[in-house]
KENUKOL-605494 format. One line per field, with one value per atom (N, C-alpha, C): x, y, z; chain; residue in one letter; atom name; residue number from 1. Coordinates in steps of 0.2 Angstrom, whole numbers. Each point is the difference from the previous one (the first is absolute). Layout:
# residues N
east	c(X ...) .
north	c(Y ...) .
up	c(Z ...) .
c	c(A ...) .
r	c(a ...) .
a	c(CA ...) .
k	c(NUM ...) .
# end
This chain:
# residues 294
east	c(363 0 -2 -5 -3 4 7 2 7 3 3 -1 -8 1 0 -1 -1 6 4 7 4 -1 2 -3 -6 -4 5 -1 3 5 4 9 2 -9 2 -5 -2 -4 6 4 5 6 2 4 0 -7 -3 -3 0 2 6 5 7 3 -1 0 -3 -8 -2 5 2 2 7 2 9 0 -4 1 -4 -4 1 4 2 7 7 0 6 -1 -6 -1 3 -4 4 -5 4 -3 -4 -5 -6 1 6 3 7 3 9 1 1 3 8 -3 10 2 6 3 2 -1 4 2 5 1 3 3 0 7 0 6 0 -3 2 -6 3 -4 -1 2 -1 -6 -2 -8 1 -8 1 -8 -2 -6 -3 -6 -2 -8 -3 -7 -2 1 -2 0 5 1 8 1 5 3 8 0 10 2 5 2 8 0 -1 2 -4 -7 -4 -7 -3 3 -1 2 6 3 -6 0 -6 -8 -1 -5 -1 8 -3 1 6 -1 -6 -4 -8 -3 1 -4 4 5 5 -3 -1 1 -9 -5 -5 -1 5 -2 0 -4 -1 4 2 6 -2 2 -2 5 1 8 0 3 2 8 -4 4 6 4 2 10 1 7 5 5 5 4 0 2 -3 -6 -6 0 1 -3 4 5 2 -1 0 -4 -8 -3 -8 -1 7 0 0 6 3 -5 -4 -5 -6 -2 -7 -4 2 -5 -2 7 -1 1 -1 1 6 2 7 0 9 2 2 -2 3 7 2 5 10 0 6 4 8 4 1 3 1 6 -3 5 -2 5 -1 -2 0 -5 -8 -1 -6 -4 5 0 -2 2 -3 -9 -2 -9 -1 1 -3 4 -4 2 2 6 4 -3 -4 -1 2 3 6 -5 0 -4 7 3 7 3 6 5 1 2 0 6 -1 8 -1 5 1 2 -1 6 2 4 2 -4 -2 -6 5 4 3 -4 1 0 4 -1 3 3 -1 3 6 2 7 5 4 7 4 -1 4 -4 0 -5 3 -2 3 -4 6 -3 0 -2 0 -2 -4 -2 7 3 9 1 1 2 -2 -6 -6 2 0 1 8 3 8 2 -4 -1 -1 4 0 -8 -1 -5 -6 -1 -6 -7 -4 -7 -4 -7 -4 -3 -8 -6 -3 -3 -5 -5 -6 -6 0 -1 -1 -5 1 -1 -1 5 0 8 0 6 2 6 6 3 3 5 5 1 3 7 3 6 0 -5 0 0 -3 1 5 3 8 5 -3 3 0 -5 -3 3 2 0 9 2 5 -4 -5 -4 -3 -3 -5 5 6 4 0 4 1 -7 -4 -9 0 3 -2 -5 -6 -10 -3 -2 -7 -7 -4 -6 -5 -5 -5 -5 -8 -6 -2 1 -3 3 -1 4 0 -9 0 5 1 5 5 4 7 1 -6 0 -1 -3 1 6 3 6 5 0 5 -2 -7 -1 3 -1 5 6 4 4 4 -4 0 1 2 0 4 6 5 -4 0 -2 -4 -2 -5 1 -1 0 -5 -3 -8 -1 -2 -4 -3 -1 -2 -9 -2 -9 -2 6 1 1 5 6 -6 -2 -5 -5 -3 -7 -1 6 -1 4 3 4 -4 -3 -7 -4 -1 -7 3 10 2 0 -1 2 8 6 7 4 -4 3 5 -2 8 5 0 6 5 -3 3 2 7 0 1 1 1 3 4 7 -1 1 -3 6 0 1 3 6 3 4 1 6 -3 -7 -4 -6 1 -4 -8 -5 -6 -5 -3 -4 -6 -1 -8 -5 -5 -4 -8 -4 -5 -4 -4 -5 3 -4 1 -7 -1 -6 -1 -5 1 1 5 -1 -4 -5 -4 -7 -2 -7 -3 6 -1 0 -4 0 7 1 6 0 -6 -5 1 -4 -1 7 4 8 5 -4 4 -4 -4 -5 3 -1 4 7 4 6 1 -4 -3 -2 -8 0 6 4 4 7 -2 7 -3 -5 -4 -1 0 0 5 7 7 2 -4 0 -2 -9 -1 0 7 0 -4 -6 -6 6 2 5 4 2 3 -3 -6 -5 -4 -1 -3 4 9 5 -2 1 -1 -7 -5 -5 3 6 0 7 5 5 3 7 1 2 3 1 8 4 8 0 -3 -1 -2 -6 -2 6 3 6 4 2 3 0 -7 -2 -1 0 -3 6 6 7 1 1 0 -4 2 -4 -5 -6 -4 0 5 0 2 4 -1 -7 -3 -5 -7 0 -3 3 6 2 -3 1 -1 -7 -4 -6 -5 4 -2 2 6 4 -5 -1 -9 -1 -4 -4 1 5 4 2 -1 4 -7 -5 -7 -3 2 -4 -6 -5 -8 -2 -5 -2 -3 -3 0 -5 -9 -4 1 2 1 -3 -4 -3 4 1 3 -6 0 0 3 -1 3 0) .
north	c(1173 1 -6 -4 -5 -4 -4 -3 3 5 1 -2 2 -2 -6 -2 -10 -2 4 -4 4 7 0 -3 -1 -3 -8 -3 -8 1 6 1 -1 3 3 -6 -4 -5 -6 1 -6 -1 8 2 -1 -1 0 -7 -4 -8 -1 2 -1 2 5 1 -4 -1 -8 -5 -3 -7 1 6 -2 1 4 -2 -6 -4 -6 -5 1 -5 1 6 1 -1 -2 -1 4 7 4 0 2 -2 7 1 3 6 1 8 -1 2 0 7 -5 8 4 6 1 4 -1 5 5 8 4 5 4 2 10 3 8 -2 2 -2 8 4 6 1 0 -1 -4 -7 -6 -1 1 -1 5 4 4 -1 5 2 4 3 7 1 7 -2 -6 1 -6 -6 -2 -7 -3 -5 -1 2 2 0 1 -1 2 -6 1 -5 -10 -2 -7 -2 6 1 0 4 0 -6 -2 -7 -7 -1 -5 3 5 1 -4 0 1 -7 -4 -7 -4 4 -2 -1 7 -2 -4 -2 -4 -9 0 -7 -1 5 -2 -2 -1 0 7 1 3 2 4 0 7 1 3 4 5 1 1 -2 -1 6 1 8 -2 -2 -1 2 0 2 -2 3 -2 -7 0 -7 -5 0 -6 -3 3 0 -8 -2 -7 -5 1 -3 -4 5 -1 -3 2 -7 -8 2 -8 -3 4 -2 -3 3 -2 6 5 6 4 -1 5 -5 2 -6 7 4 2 7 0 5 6 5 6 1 4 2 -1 -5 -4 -1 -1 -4 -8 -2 -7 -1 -6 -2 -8 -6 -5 -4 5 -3 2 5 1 -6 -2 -4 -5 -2 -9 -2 8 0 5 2 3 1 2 -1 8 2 7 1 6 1 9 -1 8 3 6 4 7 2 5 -1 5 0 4 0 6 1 8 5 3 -2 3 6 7 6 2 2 2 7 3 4 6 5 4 6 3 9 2 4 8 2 5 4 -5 -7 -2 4 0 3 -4 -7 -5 -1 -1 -5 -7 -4 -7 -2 -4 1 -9 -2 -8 -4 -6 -3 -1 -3 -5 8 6 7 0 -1 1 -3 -6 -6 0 1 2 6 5 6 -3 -1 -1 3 5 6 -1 -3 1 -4 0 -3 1 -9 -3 0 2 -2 -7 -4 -4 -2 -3 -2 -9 0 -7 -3 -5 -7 0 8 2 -4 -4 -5 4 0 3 -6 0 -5 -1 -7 -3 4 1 6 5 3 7 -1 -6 -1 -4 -1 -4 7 7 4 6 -2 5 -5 -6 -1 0 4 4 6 2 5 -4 -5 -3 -5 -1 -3 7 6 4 6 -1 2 6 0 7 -1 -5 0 1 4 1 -2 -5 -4 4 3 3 -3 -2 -3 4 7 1 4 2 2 10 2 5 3 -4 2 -1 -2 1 7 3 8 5 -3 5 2 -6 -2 4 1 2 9 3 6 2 -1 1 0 -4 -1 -6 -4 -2 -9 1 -5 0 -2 3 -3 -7 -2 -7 -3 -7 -1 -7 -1 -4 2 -2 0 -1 0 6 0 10 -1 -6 1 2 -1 2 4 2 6 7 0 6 2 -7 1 3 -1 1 6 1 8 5 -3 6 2 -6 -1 5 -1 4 7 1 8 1 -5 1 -2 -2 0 3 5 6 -1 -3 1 -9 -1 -9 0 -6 0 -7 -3 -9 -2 -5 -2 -7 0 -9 -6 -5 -5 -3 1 -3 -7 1 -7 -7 -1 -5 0 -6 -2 4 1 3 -9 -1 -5 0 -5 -2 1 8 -1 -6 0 -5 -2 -6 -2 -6 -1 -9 -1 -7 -2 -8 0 -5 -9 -3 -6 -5 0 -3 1 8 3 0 1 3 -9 -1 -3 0 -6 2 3 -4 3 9 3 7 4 -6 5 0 -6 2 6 1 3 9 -1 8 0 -3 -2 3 -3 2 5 3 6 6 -3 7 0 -5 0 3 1 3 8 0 8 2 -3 0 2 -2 -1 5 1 7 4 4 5 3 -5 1 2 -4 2 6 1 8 5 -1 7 -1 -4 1 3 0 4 5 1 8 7 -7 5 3 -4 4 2 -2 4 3 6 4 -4 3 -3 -1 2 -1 -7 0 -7 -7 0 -3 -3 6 -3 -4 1 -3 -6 -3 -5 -5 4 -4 1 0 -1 -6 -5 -6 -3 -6 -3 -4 -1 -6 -6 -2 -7 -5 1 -4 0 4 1 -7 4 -6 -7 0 -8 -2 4 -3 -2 4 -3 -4 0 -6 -7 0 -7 -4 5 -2 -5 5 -4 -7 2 -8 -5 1 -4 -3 4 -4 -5 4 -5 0 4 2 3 -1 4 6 6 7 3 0 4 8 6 6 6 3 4 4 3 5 5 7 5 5 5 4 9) .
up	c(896 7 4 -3 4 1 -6 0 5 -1 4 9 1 5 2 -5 4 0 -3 1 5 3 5 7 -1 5 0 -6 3 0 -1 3 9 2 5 6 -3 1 0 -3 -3 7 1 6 5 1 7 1 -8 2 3 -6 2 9 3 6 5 -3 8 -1 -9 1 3 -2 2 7 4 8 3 -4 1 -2 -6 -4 5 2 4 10 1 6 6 -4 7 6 5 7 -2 6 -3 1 4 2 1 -4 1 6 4 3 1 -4 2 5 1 10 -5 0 0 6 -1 7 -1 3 -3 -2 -7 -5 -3 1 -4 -4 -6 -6 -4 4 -4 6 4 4 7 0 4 1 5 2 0 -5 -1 1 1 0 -4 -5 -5 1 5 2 -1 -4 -3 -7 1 -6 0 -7 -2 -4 -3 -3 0 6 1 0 1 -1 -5 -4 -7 -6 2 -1 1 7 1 -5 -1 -2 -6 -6 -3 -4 6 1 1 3 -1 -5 -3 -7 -6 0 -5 2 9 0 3 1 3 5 4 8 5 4 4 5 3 6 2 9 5 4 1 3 6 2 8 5 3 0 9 -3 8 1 7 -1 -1 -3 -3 1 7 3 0 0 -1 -7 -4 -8 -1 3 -2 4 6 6 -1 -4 1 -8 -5 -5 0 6 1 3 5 6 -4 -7 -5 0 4 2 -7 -5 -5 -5 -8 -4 -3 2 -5 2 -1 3 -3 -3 -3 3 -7 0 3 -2 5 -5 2 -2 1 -3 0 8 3 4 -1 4 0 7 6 4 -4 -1 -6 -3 -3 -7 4 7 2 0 0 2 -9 0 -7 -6 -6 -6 -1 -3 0 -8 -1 -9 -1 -3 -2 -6 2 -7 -1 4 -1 4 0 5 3 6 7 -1 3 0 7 4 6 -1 5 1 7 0 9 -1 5 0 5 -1 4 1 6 -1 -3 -3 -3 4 8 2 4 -1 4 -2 5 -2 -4 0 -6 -3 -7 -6 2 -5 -3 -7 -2 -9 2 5 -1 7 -2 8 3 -2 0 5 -2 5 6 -2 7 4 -2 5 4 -4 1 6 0 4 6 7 5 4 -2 5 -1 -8 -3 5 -3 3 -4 0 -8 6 -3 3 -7 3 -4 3 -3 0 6 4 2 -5 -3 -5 -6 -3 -7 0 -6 -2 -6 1 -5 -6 -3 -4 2 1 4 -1 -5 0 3 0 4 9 -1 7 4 -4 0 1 -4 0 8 2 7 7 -2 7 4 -4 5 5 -3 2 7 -2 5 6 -2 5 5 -2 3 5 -2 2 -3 -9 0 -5 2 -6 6 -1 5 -5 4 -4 3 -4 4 -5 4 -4 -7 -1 -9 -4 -5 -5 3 4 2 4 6 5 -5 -4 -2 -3 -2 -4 5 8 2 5 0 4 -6 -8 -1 -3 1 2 5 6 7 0 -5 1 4 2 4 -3 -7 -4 -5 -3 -4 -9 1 -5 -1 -6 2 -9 0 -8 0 -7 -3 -6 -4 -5 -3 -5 -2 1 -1 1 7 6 6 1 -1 -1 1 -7 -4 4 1 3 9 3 6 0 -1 -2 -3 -4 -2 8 2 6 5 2 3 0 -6 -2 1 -2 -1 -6 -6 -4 -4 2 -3 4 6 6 -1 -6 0 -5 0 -6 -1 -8 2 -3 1 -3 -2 -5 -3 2 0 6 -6 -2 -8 1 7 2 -1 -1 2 -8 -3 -5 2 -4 3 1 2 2 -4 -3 -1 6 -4 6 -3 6 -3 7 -1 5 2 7 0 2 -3 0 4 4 5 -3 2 -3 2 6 4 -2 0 -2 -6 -4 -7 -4 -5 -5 -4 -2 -6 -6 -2 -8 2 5 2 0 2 1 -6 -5 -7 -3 0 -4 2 9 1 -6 1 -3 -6 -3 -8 -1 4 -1 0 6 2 -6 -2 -7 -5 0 -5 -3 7 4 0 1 -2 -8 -2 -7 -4 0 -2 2 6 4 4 3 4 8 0 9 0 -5 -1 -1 -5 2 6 4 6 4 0 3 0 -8 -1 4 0 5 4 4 7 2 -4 -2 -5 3 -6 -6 -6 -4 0 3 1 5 4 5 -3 -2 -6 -5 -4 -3 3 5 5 0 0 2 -3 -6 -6 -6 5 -5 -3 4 -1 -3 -7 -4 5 -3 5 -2 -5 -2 6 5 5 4 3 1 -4 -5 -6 1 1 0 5 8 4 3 -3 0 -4 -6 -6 0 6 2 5 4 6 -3 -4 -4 -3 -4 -5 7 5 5 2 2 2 -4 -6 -8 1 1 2 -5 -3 -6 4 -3 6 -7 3 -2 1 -6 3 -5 1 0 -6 -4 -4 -1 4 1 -3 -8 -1 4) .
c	c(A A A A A A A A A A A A A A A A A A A A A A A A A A A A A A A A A A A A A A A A A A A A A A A A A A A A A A A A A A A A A A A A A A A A A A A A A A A A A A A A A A A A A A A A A A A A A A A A A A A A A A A A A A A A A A A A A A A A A A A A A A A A A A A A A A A A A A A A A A A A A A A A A A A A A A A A A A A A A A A A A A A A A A A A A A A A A A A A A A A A A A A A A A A A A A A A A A A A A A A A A A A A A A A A A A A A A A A A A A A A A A A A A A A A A A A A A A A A A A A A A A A A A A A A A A A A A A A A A A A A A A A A A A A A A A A A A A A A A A A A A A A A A A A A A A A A A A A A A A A A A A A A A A A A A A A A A A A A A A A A A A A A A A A A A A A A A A A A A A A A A A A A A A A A A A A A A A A A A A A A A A A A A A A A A A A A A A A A A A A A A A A A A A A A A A A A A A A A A A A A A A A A A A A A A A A A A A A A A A A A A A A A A A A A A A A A A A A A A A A A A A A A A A A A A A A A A A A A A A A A A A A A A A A A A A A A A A A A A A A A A A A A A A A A A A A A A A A A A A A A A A A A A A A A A A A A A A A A A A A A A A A A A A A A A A A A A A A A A A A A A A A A A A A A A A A A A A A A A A A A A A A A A A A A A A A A A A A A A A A A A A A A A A A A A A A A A A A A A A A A A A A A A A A A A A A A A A A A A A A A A A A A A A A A A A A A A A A A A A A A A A A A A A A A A A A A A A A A A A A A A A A A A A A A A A A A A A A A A A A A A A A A A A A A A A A A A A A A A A A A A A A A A A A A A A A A A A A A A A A A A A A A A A A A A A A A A A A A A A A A A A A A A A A A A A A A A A A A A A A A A A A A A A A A A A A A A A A A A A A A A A A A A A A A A A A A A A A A A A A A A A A A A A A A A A A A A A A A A A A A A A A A A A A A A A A A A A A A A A A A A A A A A A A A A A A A A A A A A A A A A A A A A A A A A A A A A A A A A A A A A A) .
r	c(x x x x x x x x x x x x x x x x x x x x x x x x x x x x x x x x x x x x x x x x x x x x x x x x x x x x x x x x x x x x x x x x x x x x x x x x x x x x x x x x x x x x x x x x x x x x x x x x x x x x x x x x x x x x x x x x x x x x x x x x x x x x x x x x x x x x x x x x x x x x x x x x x x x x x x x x x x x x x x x x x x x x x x x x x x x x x x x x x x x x x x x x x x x x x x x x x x x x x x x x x x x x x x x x x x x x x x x x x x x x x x x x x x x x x x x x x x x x x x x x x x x x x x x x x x x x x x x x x x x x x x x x x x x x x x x x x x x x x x x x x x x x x x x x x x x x x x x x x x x x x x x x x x x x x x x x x x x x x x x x x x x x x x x x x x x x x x x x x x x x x x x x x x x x x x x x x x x x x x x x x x x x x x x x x x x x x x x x x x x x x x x x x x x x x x x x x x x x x x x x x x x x x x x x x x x x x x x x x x x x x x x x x x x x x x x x x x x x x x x x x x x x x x x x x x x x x x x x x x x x x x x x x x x x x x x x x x x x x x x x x x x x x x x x x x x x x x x x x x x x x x x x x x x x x x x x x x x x x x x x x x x x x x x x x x x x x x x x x x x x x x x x x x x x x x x x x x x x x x x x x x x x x x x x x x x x x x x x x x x x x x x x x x x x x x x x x x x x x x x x x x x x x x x x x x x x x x x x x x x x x x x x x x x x x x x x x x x x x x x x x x x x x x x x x x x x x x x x x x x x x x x x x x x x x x x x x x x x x x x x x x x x x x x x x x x x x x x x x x x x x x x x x x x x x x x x x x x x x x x x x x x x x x x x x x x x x x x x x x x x x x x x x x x x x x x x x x x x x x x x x x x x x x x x x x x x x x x x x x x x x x x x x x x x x x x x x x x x x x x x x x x x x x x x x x x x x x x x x x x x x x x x x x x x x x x x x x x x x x x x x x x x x x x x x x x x x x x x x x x x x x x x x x x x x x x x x x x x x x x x x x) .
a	c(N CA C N CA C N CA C N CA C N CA C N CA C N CA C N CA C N CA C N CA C N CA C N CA C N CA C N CA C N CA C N CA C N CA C N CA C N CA C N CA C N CA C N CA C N CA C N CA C N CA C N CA C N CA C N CA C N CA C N CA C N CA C N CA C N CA C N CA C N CA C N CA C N CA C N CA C N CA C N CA C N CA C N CA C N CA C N CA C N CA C N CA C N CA C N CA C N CA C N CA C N CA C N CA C N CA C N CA C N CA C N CA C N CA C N CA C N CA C N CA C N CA C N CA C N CA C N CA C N CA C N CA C N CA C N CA C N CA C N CA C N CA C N CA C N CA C N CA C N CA C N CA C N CA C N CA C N CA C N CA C N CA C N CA C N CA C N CA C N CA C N CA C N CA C N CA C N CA C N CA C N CA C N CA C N CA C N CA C N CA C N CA C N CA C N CA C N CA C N CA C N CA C N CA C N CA C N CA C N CA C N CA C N CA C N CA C N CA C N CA C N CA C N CA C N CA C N CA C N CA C N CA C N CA C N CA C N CA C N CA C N CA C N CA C N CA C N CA C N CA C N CA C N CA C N CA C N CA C N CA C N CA C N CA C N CA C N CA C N CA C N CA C N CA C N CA C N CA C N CA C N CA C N CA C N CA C N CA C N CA C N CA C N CA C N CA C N CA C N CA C N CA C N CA C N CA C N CA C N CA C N CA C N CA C N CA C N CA C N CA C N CA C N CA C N CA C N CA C N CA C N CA C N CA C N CA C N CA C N CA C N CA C N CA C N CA C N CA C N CA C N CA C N CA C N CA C N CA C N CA C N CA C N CA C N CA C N CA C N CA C N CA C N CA C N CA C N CA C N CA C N CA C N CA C N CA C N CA C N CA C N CA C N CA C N CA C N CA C N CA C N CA C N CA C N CA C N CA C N CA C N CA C N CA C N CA C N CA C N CA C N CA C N CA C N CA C N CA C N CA C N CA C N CA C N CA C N CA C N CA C N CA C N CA C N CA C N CA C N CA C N CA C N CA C N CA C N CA C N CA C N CA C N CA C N CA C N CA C N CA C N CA C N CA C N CA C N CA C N CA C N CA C N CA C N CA C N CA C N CA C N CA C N CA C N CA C N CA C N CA C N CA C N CA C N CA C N CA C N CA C N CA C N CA C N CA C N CA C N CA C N CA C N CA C N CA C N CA C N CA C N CA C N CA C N CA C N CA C N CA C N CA C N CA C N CA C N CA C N CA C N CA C N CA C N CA C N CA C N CA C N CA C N CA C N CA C N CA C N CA C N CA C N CA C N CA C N CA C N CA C N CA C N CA C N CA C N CA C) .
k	c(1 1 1 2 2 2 3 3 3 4 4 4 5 5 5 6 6 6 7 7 7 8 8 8 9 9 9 10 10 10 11 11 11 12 12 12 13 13 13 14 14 14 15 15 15 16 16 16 17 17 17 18 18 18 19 19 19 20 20 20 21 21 21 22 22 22 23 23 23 24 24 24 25 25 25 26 26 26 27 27 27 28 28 28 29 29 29 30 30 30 31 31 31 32 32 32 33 33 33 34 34 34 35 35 35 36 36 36 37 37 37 38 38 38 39 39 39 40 40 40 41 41 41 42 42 42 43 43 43 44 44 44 45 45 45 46 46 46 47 47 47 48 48 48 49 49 49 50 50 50 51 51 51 52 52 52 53 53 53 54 54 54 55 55 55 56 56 56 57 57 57 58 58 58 59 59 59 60 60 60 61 61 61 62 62 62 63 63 63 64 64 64 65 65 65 66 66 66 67 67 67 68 68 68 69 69 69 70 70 70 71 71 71 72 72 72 73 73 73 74 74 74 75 75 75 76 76 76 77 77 77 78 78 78 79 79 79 80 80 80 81 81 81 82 82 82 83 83 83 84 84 84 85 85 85 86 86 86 87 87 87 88 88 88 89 89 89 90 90 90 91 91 91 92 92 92 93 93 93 94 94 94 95 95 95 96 96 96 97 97 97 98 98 98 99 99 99 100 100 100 101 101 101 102 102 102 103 103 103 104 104 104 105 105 105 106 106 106 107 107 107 108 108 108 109 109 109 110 110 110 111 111 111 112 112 112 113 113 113 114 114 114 115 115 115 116 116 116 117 117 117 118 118 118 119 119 119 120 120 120 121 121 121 122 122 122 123 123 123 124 124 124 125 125 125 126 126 126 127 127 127 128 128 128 129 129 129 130 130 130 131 131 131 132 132 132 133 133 133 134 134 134 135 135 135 136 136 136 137 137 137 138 138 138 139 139 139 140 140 140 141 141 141 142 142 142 143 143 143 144 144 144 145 145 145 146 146 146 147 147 147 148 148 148 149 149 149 150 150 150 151 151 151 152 152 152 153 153 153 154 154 154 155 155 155 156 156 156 157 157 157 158 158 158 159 159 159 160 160 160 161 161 161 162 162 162 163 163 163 164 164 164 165 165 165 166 166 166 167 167 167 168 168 168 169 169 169 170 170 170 171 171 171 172 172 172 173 173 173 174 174 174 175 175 175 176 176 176 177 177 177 178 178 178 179 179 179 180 180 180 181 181 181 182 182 182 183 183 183 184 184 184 185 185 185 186 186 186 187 187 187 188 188 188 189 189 189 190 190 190 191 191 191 192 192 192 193 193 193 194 194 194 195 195 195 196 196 196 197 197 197 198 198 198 199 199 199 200 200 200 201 201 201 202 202 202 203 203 203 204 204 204 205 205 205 206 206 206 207 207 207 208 208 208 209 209 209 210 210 210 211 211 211 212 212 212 213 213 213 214 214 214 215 215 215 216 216 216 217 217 217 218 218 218 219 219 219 220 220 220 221 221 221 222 222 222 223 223 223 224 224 224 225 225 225 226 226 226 227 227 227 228 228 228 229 229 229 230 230 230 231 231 231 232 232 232 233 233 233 234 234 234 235 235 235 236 236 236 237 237 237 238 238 238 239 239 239 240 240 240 241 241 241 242 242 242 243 243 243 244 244 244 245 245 245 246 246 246 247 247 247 248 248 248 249 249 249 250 250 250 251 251 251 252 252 252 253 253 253 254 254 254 255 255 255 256 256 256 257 257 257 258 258 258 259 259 259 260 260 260 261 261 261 262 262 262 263 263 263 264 264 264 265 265 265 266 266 266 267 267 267 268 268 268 269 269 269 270 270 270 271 271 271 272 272 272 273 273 273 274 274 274 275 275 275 276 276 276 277 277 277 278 278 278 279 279 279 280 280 280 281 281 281 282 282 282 283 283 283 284 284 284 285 285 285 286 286 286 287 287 287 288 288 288 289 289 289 290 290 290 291 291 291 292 292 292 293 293 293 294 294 294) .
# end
């Protein structure tokens, strides 16, 4: 028994070396701070404080790479504002764009699935954005400074030449606008989708149609090219491939979504995903101290 313990003792002794030297080896700033903002169930606000799936993600990017990080709760429209600004060192949950790209480093860990979000009780269905959008009478609410794929937004602005989007400040107001009626439809995300339709109490009166005309997107962070160390931005890189890798990013899905969604989402091989975060890496040429955490 005694020998036992000496060996989990300097297991545990050895871990907690490992841990000071790589957040020194990897030079992380003394608090990474990340922007997250009401994403559904990928970040949301409860007694507890913070939580959901990007919550849980950074967390456990914590413990893989030893740095420290702090979450910064701000809204929707600010989140890339207060990156570019230096306010934040990284931004949950985004798609990749290329004004993005000129200030920060884009790291994909899956791929995002839009749905058009209808009522039930219309008098017309549609089995397709390409419909909606086609349908002279129709009407899209969205989010101001929630960014879609560049396709889908190539696909809406017939819509927005003609003024049929109404933009209104949060995901709340778009469920109560389509409780009343007073909202036909809005396309999002199912980690949005779920969460706020639960909060509404009209989940039974919705229903969601998947967004098939348009490849789905890598979803992922960007991380400041100014604030952030590069050592510290390969090291995220590596961690999240890794997490990629032993299905760490999918059971953290799983916490908070059903299982039919999940499939969904997690149709598509990650082999691109892995390349493209393994390429970072190969392109910076920095050796990257990382934490292996079973």
């Amino acid at each position: 028994m005694k020998i036992h313990m000496s060996i989990l003792a300097a297991g545990v002794a050895t871990i907690c070396s490992l841990l000071t030297q790589s957040a020194t080896a990897l030079n992380c700033p003394s608090n990474i701070r990340v922007g997250i903002s009401d994403r559904g169930y990928a970040s949301f606000r409860s007694n507890n404080g913070y939580e959901g799936i990007s919550v849980d993600l950074f967390t456990e990017l914590s413990k893989r790479t030893g740095c420290k990080v702090t979450f910064v709760w701000l809204p929707s429209v600010r989140l890339m504002l207060e990156l570019e600004a230096g306010q934040i060192d990284i931004s949950a949950t985004m798609i990749q764009d290329a004004k993005r790209d000129q200030f920060a480093v884009f790291l994909p860990y899956a791929y995002s699935q839009s749905y058009l979000v209808l009522l039930k009780r219309q008098e017309v269905t549609y089995s397709s954005l390409d419909e909606f959008v086609a349908s002279p009478n129709t009407r899209l609410n969205r989010v101001r400074g929630l960014l879609m794929s560049k396709k889908i937004e190539d696909m809406l602005k017939p819509m927005l030449m003609q003024g049929r989007v109404e933009h209104v400040n949060d995901f709340a107001t778009v469920f109560r606008k389509l409780d009343a009626g007073r909202a036909e439809a809005a396309v999002m995300t199912p980690w949005i989708y779920l969460w706020h339709a639960r909060q509404a109490g009209i989940s039974d009166q919705l229903v969601l149609v998947p967004i098939r005309e348009v490849p789905s997107p890598m979803l992922g962070m960007y991380v400041s090219s100014s604030s952030m160390p590069n050592e510290t931005t390969s090291a995220i890189a590596i961690a999240l491939e890794s997490m990629v890798k032993d299905g760490s990013i999918k059971a953290i899905h799983e916490r908070y979504l059903p299982p039919p969604i999940v499939a969904q989402l997690f149709a598509r091989p990650t082999t691109n995903i892995s390349a493209y975060l393994l390429g970072l890496q190969a392109a910076k040429k920095k050796p990257v101290a990382l934490i292996a955490l079973q």
